[in-house]
Backbone of each chain as ProteinMPNN parsed JSONL, in Angstrom:
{"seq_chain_A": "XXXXXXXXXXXXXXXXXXXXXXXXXXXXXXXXXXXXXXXXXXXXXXXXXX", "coords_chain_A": {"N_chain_A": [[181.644, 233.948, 292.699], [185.113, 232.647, 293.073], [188.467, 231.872, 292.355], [190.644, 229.481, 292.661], [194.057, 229.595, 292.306], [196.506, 227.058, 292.118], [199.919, 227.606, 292.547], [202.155, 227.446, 290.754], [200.286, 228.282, 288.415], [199.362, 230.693, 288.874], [201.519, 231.934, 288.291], [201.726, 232.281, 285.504], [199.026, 232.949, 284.913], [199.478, 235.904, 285.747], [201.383, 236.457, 284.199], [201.015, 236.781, 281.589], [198.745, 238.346, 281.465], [200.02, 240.512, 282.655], [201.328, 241.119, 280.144], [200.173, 240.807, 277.575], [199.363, 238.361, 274.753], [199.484, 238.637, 271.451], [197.084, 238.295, 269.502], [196.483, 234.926, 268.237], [196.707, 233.363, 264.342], [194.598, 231.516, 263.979], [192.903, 232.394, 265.703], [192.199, 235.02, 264.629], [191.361, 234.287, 262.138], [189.22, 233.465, 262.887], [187.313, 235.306, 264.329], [187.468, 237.145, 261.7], [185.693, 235.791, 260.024], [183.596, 235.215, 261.58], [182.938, 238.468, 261.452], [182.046, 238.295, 258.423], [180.37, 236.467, 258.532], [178.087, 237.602, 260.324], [177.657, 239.827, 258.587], [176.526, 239.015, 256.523], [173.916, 237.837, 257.915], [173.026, 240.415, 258.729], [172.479, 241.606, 256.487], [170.874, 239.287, 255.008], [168.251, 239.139, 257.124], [167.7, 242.088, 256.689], [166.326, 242.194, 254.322], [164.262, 240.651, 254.308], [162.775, 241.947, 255.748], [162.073, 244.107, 254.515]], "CA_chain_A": [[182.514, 232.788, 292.492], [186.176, 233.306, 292.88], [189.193, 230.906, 291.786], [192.133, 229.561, 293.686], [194.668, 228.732, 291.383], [197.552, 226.456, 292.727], [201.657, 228.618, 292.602], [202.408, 227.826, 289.373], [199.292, 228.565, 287.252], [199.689, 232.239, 289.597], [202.78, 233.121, 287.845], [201.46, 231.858, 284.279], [197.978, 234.337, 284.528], [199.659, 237.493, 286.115], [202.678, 237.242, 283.425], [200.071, 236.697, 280.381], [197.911, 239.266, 281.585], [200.911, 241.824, 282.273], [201.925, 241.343, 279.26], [199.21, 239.543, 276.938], [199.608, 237.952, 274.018], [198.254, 239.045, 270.182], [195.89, 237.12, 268.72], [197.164, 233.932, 267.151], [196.288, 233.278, 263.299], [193.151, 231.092, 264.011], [191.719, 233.338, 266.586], [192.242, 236.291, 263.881], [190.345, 234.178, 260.932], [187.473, 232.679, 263.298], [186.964, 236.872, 263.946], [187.112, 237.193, 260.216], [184.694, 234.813, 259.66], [182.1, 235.857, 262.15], [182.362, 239.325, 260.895], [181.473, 237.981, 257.622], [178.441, 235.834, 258.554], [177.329, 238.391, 260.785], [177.415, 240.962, 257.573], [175.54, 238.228, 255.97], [173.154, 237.689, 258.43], [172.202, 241.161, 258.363], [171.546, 241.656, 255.012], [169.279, 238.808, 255.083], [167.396, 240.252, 257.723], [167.075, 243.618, 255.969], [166.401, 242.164, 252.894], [163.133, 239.953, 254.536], [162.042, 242.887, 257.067], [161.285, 245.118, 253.281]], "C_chain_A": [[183.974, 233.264, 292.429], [186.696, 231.86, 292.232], [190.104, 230.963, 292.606], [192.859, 229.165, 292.413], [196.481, 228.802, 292.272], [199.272, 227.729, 291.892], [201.609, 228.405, 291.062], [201.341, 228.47, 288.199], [199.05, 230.046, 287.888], [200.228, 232.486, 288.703], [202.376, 232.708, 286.036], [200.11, 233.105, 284.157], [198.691, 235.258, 285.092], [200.608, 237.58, 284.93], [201.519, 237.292, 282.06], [199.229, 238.143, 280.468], [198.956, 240.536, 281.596], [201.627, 241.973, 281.342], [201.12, 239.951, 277.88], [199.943, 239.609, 275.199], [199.721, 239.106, 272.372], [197.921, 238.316, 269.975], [196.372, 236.08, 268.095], [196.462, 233.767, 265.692], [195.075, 232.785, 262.964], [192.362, 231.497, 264.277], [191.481, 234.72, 265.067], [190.914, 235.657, 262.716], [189.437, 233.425, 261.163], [187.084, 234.15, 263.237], [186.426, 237.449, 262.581], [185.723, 236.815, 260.033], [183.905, 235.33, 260.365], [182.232, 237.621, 262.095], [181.535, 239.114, 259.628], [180.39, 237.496, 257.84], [177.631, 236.352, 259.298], [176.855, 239.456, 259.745], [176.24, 239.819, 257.036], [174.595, 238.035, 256.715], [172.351, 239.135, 258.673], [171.252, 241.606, 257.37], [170.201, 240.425, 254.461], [167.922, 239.035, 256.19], [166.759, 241.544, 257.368], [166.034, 243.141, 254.817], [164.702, 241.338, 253.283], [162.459, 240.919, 255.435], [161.15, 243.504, 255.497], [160.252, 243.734, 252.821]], "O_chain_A": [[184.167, 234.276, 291.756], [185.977, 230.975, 291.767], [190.489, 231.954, 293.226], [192.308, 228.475, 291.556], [197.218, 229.684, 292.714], [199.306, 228.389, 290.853], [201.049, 229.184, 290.291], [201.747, 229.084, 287.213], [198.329, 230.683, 287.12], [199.688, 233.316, 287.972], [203.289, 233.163, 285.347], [200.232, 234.055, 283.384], [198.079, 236.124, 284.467], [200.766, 238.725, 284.509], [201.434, 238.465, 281.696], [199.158, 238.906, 279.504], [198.851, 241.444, 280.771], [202.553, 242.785, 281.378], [201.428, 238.813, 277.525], [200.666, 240.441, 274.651], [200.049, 240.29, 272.457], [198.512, 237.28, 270.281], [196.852, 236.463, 267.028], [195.293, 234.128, 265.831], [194.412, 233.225, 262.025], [191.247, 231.418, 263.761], [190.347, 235.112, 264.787], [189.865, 236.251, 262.465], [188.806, 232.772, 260.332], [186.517, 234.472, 262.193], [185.355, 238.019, 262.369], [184.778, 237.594, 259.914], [183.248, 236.168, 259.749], [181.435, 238.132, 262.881], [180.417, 239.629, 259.592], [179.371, 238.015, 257.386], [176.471, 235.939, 259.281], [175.761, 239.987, 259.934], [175.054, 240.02, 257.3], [173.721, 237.994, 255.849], [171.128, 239.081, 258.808], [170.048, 241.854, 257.299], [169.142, 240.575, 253.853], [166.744, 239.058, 255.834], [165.636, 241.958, 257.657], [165.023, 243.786, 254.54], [163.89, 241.503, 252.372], [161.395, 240.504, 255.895], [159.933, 243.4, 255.343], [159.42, 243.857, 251.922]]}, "seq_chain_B": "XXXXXXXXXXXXXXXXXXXXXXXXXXXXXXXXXXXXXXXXXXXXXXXXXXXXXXXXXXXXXXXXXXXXXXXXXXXXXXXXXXXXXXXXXXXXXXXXXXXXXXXXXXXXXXXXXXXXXXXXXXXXXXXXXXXXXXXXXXXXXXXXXXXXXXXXXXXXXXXXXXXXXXX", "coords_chain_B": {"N_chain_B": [[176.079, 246.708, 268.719], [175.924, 243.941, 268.177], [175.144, 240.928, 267.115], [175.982, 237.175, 266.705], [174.31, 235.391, 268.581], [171.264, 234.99, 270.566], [169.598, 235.985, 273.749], [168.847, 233.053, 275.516], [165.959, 231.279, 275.315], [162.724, 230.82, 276.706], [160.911, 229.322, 274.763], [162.667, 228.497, 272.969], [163.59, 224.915, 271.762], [164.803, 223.136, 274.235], [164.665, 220.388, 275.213], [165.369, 219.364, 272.65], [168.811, 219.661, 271.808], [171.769, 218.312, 271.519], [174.566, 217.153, 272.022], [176.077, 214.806, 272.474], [177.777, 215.208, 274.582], [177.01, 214.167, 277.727], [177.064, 215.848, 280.301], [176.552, 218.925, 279.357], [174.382, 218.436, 277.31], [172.727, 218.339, 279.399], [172.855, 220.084, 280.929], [171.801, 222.403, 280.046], [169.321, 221.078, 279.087], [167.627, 221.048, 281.406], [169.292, 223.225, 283.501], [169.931, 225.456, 283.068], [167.817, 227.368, 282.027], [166.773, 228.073, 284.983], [169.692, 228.668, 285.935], [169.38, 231.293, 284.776], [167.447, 232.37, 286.14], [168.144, 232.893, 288.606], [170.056, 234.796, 288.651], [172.508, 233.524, 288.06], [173.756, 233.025, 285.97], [174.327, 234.112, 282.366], [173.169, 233.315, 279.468], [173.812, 232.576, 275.674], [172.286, 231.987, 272.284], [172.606, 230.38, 269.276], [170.264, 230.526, 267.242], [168.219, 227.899, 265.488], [166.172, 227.012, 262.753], [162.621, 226.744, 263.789], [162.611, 227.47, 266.416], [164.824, 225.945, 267.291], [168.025, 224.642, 268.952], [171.282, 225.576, 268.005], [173.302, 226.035, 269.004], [175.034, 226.539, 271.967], [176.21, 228.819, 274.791], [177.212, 230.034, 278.326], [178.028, 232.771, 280.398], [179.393, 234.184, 283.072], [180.43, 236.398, 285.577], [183.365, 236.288, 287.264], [185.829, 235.523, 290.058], [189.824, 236.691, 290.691], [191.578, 235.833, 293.357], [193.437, 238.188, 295.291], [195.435, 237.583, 296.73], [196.779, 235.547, 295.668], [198.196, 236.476, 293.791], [201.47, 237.114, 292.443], [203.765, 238.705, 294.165], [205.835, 240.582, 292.779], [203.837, 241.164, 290.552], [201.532, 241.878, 292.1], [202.626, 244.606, 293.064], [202.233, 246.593, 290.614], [199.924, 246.712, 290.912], [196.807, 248.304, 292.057], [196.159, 248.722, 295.215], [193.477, 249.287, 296.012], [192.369, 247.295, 294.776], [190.781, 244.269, 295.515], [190.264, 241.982, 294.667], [190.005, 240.63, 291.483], [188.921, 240.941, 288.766], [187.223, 238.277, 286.542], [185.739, 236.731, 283.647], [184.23, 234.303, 283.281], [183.578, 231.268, 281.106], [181.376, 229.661, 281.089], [179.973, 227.328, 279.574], [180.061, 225.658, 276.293], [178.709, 224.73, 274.026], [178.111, 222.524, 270.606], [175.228, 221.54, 268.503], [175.052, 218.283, 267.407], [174.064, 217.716, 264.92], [174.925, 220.278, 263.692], [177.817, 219.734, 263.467], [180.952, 220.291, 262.443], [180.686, 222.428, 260.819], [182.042, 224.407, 261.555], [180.994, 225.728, 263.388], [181.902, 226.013, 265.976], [183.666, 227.834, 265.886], [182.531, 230.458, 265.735], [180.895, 230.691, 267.804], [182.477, 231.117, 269.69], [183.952, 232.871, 269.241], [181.759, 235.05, 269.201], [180.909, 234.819, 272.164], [183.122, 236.015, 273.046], [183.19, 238.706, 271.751], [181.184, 239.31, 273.683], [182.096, 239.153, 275.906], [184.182, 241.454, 275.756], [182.638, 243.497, 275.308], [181.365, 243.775, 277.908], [182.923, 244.017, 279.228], [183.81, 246.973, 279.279], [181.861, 247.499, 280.547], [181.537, 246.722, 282.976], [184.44, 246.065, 284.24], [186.698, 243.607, 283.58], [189.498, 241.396, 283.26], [190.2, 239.075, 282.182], [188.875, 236.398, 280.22], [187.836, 233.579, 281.281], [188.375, 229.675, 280.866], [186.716, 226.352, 281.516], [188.287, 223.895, 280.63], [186.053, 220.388, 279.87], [187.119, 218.503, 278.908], [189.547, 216.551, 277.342], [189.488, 217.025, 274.37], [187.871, 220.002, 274.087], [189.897, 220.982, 275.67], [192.047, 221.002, 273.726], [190.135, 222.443, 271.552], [190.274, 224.85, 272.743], [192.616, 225.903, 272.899], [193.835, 225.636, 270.294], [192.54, 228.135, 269.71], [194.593, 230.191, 271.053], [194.316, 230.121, 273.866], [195.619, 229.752, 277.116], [197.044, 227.466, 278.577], [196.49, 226.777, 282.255], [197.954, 224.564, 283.656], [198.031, 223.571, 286.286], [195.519, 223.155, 287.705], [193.598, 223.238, 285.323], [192.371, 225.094, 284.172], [191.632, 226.911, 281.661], [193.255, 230.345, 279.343], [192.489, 233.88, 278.213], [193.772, 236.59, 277.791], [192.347, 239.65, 278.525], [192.892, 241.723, 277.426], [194.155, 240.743, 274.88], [191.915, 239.878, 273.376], [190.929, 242.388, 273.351], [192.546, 243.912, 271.236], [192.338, 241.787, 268.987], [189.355, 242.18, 268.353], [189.167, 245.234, 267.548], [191.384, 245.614, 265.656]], "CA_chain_B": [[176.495, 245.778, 269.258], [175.232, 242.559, 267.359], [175.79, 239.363, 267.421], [175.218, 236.237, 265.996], [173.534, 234.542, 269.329], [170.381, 235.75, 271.72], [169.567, 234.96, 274.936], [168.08, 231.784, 275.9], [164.055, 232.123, 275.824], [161.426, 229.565, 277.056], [160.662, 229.361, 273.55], [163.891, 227.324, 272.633], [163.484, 224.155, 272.226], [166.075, 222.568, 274.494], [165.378, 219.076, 275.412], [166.071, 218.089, 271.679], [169.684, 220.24, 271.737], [172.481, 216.805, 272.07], [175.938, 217.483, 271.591], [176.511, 214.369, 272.572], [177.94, 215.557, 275.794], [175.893, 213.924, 278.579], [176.725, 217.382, 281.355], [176.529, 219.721, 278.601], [172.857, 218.323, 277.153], [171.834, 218.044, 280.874], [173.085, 221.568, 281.684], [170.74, 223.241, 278.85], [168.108, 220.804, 278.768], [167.721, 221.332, 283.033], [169.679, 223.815, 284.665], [170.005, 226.579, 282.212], [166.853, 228.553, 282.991], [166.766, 228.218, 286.506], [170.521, 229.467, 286.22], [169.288, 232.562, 284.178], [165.891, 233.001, 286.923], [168.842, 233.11, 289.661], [171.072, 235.388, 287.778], [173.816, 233.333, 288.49], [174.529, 233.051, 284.695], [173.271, 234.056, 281.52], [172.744, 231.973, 278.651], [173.576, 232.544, 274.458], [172.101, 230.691, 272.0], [172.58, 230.124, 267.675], [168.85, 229.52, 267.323], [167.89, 227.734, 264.024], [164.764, 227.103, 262.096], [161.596, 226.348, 264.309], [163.307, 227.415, 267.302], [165.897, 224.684, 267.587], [169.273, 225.409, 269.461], [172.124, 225.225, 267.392], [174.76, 226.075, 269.887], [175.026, 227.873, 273.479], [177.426, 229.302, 275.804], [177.194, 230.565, 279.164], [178.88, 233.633, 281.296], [179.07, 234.901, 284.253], [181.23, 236.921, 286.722], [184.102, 235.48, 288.612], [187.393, 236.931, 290.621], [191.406, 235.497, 291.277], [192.005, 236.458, 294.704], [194.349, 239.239, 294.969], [196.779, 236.969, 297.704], [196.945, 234.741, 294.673], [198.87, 237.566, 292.617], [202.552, 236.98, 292.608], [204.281, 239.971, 294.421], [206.319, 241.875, 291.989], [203.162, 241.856, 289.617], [200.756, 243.211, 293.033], [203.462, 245.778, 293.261], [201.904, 247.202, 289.831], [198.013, 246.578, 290.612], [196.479, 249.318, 292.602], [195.728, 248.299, 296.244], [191.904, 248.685, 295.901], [191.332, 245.9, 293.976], [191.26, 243.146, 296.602], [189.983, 240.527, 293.955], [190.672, 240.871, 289.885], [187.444, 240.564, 288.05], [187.419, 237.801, 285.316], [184.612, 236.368, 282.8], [183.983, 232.556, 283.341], [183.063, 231.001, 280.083], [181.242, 228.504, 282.076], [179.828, 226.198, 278.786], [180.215, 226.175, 275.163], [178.674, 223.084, 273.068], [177.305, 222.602, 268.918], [174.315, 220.454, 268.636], [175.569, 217.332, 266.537], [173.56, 218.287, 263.741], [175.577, 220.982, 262.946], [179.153, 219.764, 263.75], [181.657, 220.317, 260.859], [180.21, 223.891, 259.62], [182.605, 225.812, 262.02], [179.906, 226.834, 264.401], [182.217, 226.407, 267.189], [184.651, 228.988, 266.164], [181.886, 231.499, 265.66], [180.204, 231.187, 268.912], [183.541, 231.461, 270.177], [184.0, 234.738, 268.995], [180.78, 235.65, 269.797], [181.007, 234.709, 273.26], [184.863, 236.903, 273.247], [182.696, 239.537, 271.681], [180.284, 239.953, 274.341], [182.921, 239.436, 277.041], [184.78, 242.079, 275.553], [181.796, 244.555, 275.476], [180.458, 243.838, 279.08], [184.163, 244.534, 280.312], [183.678, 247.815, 279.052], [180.726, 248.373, 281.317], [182.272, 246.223, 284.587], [185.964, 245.584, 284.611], [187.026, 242.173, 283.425], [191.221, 241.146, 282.899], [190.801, 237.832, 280.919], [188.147, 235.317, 279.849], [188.923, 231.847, 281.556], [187.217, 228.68, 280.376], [187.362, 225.349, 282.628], [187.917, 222.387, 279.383], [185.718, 219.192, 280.078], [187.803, 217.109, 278.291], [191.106, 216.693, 276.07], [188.436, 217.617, 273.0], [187.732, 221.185, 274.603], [191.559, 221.717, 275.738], [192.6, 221.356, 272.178], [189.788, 223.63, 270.851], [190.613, 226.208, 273.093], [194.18, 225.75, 272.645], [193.956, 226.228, 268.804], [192.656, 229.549, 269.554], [195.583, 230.848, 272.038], [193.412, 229.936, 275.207], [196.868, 230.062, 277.981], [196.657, 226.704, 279.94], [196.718, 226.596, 283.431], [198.134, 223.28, 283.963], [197.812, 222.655, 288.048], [194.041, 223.924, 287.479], [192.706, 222.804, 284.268], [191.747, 225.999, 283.577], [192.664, 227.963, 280.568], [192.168, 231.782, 280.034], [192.572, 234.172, 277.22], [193.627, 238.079, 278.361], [190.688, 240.909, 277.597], [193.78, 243.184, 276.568], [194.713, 240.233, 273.769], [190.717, 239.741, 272.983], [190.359, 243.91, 272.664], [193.514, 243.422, 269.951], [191.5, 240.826, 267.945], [188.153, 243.019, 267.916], [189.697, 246.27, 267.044], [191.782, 245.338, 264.402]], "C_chain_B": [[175.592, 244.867, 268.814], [175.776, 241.673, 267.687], [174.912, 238.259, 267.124], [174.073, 235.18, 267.029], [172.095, 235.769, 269.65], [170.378, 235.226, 272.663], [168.395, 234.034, 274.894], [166.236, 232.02, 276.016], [163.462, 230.324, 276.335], [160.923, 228.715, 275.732], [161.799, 228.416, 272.795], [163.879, 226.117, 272.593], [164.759, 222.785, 272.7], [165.9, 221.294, 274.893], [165.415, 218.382, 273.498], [167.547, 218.563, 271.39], [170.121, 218.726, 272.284], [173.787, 217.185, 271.365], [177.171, 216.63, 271.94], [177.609, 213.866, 273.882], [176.935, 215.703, 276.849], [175.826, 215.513, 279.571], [176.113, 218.344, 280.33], [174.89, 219.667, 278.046], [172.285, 218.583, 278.767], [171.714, 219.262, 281.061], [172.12, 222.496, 280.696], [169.385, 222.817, 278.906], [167.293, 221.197, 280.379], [167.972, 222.77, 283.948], [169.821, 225.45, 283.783], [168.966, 227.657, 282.63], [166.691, 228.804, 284.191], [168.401, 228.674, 286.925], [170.776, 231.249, 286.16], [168.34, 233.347, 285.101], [167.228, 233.277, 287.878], [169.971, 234.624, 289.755], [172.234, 235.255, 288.089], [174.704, 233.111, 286.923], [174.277, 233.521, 283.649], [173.793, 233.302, 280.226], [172.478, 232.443, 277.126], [172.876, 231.936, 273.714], [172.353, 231.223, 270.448], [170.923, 230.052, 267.492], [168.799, 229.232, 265.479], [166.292, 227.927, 263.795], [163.955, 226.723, 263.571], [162.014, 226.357, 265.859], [164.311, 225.897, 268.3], [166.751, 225.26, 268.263], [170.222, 224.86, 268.681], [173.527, 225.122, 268.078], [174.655, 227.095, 270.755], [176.391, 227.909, 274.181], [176.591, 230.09, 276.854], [178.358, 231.794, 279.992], [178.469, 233.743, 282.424], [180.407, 235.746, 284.974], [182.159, 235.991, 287.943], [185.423, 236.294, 288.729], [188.536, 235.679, 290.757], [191.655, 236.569, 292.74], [193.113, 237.141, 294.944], [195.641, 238.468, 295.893], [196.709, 236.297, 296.574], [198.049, 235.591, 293.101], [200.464, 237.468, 293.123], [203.072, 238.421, 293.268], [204.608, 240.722, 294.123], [205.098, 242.091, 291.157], [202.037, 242.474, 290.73], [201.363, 244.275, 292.927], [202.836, 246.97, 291.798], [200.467, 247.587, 289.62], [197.904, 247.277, 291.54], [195.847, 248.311, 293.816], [194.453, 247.981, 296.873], [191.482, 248.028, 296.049], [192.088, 244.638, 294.83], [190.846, 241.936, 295.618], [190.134, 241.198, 292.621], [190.102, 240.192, 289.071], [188.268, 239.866, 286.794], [185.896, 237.322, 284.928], [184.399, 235.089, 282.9], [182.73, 232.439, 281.861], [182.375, 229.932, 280.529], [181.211, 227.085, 280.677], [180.036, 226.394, 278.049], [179.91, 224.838, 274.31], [177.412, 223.837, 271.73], [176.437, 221.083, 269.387], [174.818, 219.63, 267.833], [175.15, 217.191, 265.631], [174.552, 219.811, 263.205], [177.426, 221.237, 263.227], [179.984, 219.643, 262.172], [181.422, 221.418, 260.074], [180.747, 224.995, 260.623], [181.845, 226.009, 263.062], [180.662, 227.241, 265.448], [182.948, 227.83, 267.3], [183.627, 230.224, 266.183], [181.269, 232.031, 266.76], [181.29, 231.165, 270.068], [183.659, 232.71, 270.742], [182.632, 235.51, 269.901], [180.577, 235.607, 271.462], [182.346, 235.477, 273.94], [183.998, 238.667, 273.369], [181.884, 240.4, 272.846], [181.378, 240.097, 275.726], [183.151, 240.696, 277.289], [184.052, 243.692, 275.553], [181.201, 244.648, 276.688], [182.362, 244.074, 280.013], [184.688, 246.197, 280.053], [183.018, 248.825, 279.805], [181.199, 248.021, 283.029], [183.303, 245.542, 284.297], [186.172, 243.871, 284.54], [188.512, 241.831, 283.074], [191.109, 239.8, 281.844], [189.266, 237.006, 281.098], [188.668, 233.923, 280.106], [187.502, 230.891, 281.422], [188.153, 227.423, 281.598], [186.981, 223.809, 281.789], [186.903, 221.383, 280.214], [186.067, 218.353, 280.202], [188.578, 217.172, 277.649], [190.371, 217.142, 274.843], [188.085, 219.007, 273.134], [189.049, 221.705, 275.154], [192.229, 221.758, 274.402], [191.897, 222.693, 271.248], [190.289, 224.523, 271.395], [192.068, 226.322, 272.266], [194.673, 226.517, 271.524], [193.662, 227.3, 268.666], [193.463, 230.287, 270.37], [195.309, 230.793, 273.28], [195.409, 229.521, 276.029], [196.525, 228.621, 278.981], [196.905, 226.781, 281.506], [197.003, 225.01, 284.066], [197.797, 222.69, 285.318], [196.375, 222.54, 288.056], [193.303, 223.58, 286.663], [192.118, 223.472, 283.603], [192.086, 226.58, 282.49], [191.718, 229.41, 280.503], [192.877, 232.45, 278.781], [192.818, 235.742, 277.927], [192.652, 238.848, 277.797], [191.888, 241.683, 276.733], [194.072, 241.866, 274.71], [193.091, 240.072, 272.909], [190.484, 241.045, 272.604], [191.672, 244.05, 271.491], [192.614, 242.699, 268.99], [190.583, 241.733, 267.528], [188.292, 244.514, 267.216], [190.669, 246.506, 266.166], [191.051, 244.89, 263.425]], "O_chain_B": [[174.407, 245.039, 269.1], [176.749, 241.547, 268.431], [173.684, 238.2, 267.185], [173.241, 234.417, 266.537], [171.936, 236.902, 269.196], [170.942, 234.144, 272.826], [167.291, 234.214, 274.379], [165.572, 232.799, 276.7], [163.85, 229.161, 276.227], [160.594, 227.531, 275.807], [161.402, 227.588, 271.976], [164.27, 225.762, 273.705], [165.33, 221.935, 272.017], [166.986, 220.731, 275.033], [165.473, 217.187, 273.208], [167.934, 217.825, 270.484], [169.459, 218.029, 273.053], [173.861, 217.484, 270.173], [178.371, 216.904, 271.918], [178.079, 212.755, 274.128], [176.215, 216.679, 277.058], [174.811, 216.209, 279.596], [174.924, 218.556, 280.565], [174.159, 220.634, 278.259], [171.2, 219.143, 278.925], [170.611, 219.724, 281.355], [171.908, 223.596, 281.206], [168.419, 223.577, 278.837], [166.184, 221.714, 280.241], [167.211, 223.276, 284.774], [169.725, 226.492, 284.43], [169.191, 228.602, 283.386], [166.419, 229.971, 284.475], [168.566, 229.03, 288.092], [171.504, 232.058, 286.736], [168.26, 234.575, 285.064], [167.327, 234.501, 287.795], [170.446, 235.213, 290.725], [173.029, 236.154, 288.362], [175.926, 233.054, 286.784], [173.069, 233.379, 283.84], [174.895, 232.753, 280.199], [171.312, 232.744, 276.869], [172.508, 230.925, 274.312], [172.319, 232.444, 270.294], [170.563, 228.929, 267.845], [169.155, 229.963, 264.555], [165.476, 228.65, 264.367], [164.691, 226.404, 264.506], [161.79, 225.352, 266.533], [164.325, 225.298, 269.376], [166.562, 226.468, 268.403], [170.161, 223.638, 268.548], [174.503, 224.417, 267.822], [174.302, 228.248, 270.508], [177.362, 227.159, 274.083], [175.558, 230.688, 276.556], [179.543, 231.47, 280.074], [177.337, 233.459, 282.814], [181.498, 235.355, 284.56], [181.852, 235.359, 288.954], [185.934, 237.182, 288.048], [188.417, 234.458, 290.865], [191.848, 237.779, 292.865], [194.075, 236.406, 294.721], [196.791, 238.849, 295.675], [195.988, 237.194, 296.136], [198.376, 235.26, 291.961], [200.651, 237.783, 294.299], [202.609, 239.383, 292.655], [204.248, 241.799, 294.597], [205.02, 243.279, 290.845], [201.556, 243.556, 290.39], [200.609, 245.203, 292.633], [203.019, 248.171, 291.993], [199.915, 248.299, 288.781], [198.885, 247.176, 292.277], [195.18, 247.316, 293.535], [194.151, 247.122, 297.701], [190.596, 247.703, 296.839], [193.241, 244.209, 294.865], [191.235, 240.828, 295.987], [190.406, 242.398, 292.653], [190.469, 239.107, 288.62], [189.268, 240.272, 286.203], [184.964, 237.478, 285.718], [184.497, 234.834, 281.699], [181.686, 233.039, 281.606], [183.025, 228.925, 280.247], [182.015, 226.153, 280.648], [180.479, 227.542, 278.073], [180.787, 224.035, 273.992], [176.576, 224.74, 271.685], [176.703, 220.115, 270.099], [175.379, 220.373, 267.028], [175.773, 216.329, 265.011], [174.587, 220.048, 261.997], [178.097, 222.269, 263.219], [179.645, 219.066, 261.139], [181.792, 221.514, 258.904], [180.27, 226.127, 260.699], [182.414, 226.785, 263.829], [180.506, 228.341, 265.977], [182.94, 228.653, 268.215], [184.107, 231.158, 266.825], [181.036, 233.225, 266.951], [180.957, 231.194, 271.253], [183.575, 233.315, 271.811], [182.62, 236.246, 270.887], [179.985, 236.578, 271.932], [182.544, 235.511, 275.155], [184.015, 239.486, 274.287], [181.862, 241.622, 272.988], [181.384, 241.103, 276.436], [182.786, 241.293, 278.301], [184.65, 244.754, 275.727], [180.415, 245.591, 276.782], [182.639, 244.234, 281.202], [185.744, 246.621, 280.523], [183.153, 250.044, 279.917], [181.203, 248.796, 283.986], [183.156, 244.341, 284.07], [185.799, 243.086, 285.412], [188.582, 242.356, 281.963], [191.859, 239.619, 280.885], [188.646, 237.097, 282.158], [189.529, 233.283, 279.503], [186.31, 231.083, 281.662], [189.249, 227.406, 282.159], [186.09, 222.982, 281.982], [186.952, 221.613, 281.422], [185.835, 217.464, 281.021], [188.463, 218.212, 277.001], [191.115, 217.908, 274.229], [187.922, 219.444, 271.995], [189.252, 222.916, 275.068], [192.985, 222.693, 274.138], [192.476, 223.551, 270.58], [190.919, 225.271, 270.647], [192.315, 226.81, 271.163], [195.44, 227.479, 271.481], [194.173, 227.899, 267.719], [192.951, 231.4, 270.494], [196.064, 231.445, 274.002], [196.272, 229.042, 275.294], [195.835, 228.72, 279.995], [198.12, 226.883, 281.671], [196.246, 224.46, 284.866], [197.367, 221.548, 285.475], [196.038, 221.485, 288.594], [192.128, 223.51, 287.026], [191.426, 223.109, 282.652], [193.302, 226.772, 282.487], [190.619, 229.743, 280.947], [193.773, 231.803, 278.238], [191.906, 236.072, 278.685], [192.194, 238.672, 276.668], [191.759, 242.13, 275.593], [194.132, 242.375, 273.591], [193.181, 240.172, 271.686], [189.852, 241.164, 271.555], [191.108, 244.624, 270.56], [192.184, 243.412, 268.083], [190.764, 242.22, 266.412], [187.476, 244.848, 266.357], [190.857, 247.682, 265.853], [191.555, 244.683, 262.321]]}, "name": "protein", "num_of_chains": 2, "seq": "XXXXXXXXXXXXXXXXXXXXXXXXXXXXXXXXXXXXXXXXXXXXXXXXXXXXXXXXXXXXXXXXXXXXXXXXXXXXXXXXXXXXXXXXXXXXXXXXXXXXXXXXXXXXXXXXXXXXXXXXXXXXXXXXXXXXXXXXXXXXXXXXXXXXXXXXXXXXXXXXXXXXXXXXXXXXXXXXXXXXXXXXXXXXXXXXXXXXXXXXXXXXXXXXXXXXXXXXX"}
């Protein structure tokens, strides 16, 4: 599958990409968060495997 | 490498998954396995109790055509690469039973996550999603998703997604 993307939305992904962002504040504490409920989801796994 | 989804099994039970979104139920309850037998996509899932689906996403492999690369930034991309591997987020829906507990942002991530580890193994530049609807251009949005206005597409860089994970 490829993508065409019309002139302007060109020069909007090559400059983003050559020069990307950081993470904005939401993206950072959804990350957060699914480290946390992934820690949690292990430990209940461990904790029902014994 | 963990993660809060698995892949899609037979075992799932997807025609009661409803998210309220007529394509989105259709595309899970229908086309989903016969996308995964083709391997034109593959297929996450949340699973709950009694194998329910709580929430899926799809990937796959897609390219931007290298004549599609503005000139001064070809001038920096190695001549090789005649196309410029990206990740197509193709779907991403919560069953309506569990809207309001976050899920989306998690299988977000989790769907960044795996991007971000399979561009490790085959070359990927950005994660681009293609909204539905003004309700899916806002979620993205809220997480830094880059619109593509002529296109409809929006897209997220791998270099700003390997920032997030490694911090």
């Amino acid at each position: 599958m490829q993508f065409w993307l019309p002139k302007k939305d060109q020069e909007i992904f090559f400059k983003a990409i050559m020069n990307p962002d950081e993470p904005n504040k939401k993206l950072k504490a959804a990350a957060e968060r699914y480290k946390k409920t992934k820690k949690g989801n292990e430990l209940s796994n461990s904790s029902t495997k014994k | 490498m963990n993660y809060l989804t698995v892949p899609l099994k037979n075992s799932h039970r997807k025609s009661d998954f409803s998210c309220e979104k007529q394509l989105l139920d259709k595309y899970i309850r229908e086309q989903a396995s016969q996308d995964i037998k083709r391997k034109l996509s593959a297929c996450f899932v949340i699973e709950g109790d009694e194998n329910l689906i709580k929430g899926y996403y799809t990937l796959s492999g897609s390219s931007v055509k290298r004549e599609l690369i503005p000139k001064h930034v070809r001038k920096k991309m190695p001549p090789a690469y005649q196309d410029l591997p990206v990740t197509l987020l193709g779907r991403l829906a919560i069953d309506k039973t569990c809207k309001g507990q976050g899920l989306g942002e998690l299988i977000l991530i989790d769907a960044l996550s795996r991007s971000y580890d399979n561009s490790k193994v085959i070359g990927s530049i950005a994660v681009v999603v293609d909204p539905l609807d003004h309700d899916a251009v806002a979620f993205y949005k809220k997480y830094g998703f880059i619109s593509l206005p002529d296109s409809n597409k929006m897209f997220l860089a791998m270099k700003t997604i390997e920032s997030l994970l490694n911090n």
